[in-house]
C-alpha positions in Angstrom: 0.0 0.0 0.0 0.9 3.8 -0.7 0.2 6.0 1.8 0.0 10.0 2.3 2.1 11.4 5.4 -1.5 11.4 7.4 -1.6 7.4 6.5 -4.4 7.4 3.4 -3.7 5.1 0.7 -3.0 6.6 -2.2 -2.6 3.8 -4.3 -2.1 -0.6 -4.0 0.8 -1.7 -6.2 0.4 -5.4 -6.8 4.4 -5.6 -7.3 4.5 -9.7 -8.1 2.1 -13.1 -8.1 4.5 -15.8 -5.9 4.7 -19.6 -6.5 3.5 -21.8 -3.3 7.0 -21.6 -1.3 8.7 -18.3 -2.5 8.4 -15.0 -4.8 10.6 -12.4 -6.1 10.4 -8.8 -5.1 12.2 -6.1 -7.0 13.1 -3.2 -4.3 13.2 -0.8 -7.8 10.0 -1.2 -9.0 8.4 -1.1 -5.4 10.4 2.4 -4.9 9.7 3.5 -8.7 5.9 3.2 -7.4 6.1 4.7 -4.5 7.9 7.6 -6.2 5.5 7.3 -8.9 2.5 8.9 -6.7 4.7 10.7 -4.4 4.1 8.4 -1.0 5.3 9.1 1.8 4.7 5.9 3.2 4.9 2.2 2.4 3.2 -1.0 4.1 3.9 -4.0 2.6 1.3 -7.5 2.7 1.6 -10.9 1.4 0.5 -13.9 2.3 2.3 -17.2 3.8 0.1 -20.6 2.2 2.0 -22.5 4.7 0.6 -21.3 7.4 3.5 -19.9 9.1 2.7 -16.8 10.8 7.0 -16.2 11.8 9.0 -14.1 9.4 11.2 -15.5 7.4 14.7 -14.8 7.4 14.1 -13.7 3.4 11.2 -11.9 4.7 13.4 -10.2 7.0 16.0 -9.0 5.0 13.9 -7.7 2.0 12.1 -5.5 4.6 15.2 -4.4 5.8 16.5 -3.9 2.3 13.3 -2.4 1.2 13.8 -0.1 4.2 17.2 0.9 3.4 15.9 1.9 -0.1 13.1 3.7 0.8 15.1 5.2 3.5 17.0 7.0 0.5 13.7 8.4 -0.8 12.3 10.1 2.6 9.8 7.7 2.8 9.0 5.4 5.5 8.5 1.3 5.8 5.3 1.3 8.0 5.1 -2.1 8.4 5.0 -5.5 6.9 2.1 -8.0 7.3 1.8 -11.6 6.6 -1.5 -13.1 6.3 -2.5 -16.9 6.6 -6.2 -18.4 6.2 -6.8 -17.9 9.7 -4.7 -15.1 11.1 -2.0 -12.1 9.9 0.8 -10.5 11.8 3.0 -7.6 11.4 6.9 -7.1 11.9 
């Protein structure tokens, strides 16, 4: 999601369609989209099929490579949620 500095989406960007076990993210493109509508704020979703509510490590770093990036632009990595069939969190 693309947000304003007062949190309203501004815009989804529905950046990549994973496989069952992994997908790849492209910091670029997410930042080219941000810039693109002039967020000032990014929170980033997807889901886990698994089940698996935990992080994992490649979900770790890209957010802390995605943060670094966006870091760059002046704009801010809200949060990142993973959602399952019966539950989400947020790291």
């Amino acid at each position: 999601m693309l947000l304003t500095r007062n949190t309203a989406i501004i815009g989804i960007y529905n950046h990549t369609k994973g496989g069952m076990t992994s997908s790849i993210v492209d910091i670029k493109l997410v930042a080219a989209a941000a810039t693109q509508l002039a967020a000032e704020a990014v929170i980033t979703c997807h889901n886990h099929p698994s089940g698996e509510l935990r992080p994992s490590e490649a979900d770790q770093q890209l957010a802390r490579n995605l943060k670094k990036a966006l870091d760059v632009l002046d704009i801010s990595l809200l949060d990142n949620i993973i959602l399952t069939k019966n539950s989400f969190t947020s790291f």
